[in-house]
C-alpha positions as CSV (number, residue, x, y, z in Angstrom):
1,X,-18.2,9.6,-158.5
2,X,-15.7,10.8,-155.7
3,X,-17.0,9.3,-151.8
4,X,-16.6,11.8,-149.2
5,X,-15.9,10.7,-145.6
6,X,-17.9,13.6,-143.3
7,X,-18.0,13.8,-139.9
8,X,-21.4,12.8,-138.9
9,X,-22.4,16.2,-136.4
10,X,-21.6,18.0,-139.2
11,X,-24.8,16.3,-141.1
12,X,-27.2,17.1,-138.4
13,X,-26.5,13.9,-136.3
14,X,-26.2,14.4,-132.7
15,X,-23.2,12.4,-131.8
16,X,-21.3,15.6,-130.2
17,X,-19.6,15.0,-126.8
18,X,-22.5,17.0,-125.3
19,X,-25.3,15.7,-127.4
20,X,-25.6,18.1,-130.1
21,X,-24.8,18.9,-133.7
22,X,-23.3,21.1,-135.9
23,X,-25.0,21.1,-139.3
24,X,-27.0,20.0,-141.4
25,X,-24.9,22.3,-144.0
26,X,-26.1,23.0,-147.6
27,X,-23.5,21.5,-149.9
28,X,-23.3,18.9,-147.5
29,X,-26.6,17.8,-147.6
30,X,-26.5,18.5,-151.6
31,X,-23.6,15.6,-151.4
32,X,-25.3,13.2,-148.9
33,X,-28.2,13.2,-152.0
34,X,-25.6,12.8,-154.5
35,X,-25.0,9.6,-152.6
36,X,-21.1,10.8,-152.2
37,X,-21.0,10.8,-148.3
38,X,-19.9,7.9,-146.4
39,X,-20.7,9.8,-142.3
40,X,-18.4,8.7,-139.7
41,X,-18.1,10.0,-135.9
42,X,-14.7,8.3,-134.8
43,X,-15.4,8.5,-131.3
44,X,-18.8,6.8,-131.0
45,X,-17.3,4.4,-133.8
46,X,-14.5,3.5,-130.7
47,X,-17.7,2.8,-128.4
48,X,-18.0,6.0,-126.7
49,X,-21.6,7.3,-125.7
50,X,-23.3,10.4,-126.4
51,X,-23.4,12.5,-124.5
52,X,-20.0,11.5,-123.0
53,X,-17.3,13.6,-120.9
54,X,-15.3,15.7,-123.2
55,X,-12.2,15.0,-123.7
56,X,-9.0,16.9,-125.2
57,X,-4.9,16.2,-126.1
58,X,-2.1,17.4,-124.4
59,X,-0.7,19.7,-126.4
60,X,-3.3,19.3,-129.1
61,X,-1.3,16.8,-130.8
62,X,-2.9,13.6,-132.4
63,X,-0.3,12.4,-134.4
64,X,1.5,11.7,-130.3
65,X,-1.9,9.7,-129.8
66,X,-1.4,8.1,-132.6
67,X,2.5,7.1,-132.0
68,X,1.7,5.8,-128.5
69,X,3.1,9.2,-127.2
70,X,0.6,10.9,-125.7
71,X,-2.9,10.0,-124.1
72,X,-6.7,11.3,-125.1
73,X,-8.0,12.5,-121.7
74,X,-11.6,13.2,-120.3
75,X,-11.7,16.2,-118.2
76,X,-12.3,14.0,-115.3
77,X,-8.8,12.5,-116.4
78,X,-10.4,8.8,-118.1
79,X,-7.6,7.4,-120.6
80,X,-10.2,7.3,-123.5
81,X,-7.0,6.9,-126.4
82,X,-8.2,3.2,-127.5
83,X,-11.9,4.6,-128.4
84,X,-9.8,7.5,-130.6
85,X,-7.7,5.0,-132.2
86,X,-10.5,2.5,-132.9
87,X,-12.1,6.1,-134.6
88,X,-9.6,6.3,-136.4
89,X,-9.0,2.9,-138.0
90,X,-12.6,3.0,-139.0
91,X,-12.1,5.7,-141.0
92,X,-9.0,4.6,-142.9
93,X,-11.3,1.2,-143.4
94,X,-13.9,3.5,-144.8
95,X,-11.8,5.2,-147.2
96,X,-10.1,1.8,-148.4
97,X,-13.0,0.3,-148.6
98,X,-14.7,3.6,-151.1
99,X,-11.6,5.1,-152.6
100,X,-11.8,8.1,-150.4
101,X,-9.5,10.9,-151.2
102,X,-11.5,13.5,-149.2
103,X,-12.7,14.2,-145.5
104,X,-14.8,17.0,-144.5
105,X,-14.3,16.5,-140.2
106,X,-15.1,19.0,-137.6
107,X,-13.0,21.9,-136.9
108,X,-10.6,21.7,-133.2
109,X,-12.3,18.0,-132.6
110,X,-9.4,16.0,-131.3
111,X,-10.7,13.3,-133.3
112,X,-11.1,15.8,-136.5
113,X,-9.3,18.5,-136.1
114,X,-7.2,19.3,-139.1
115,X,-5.6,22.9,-138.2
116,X,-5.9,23.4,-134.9
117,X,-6.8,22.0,-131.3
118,X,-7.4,22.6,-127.6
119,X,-4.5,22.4,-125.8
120,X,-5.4,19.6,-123.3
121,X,-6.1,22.2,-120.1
122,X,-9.9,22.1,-120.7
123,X,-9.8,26.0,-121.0
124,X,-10.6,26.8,-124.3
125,X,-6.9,27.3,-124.6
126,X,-6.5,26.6,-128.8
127,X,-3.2,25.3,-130.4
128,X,-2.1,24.4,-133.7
129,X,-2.7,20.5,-134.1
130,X,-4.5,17.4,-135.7
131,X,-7.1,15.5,-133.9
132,X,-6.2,11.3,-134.0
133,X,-8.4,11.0,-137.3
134,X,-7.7,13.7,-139.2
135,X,-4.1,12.6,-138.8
136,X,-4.1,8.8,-139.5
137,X,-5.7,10.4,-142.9
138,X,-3.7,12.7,-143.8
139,X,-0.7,10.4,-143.2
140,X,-2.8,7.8,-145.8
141,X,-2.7,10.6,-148.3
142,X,-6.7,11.7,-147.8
143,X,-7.4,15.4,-148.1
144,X,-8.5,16.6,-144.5
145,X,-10.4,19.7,-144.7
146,X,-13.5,21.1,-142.2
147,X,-16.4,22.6,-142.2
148,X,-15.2,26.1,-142.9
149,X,-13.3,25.1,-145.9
150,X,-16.2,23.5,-147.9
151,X,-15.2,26.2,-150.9
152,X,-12.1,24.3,-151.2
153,X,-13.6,20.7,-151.0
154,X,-16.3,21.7,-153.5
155,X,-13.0,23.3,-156.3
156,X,-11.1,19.9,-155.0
157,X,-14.2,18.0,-155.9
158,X,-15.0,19.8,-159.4
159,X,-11.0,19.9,-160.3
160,X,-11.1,15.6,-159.3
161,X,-13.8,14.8,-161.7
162,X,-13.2,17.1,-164.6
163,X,-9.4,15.2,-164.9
164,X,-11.6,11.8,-165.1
């Protein structure tokens, strides 16, 4: 049975900069009883607090985080790139550890993003871009989708386990 690594506000969890959530979704929850989830929140993984400031990319880019480019910033301006990065080792330990080939992460998170970001001026301002996580992934060769593309994960699923 394929693992999936989902972002953990996407279950329901409140571990959102602000304190909320963004789920429980169906399918997801359908998975979570099928035992395949493995949740994950990369930024409380790195130790920070919830709620906690919220905090965006320069440019939107995590893969610069990631290369010791560019910094994660709060809006107040705290370097918080060593809690992102600690996020995002976790997860590639997760998927090691379960065979993970999928990740359902939150949309414009610059943790999880997988399409697109903010651009780093705390004004909504979106850009195309990964979040830290959903690029140390998708450079491990894990599937990086989010929450508005659970059609595909589900055919990516089904397609996965009728070739086994």
């Amino acid at each position: 049975m394929e693992k999936i690594l989902v972002s953990r506000c996407l279950l329901g969890q409140p571990v959102r900069y602000d304190g909320g959530a963004h789920g429980p979704r169906d399918l997801l929850q359908r998975w979570q009883a099928e035992g395949r989830v493995v949740p994950l929140c990369p930024e409380v993984f790195g130790g920070l607090p919830t709620p906690r400031a919220p905090a965006e990319i320069t440019g939107g880019q995590g893969a610069r985080v990631l290369d010791g480019e560019l910094p994660v910033l709060t809006v107040d301006g705290a370097d918080v790139s060593p809690a992102f990065l600690a996020g995002a080792r976790e997860a590639l330990r997760l998927c090691a550890e379960h065979g993970i080939r999928l990740a359902v992460l939150k949309a414009r998170s610059p943790s999880c993003g997988n399409h697109e970001n903010y651009d780093g001026s705390f004004s909504g301002v979106r850009v195309p871009g990964e979040g830290v996580t959903a690029v140390a992934l998708r450079r491990a060769g894990v599937l990086v989708l989010n929450e508005d593309e659970l059609a595909q994960a589900e055919s990516w699923l089904l397609e996965q386990e009728s070739q086994a």
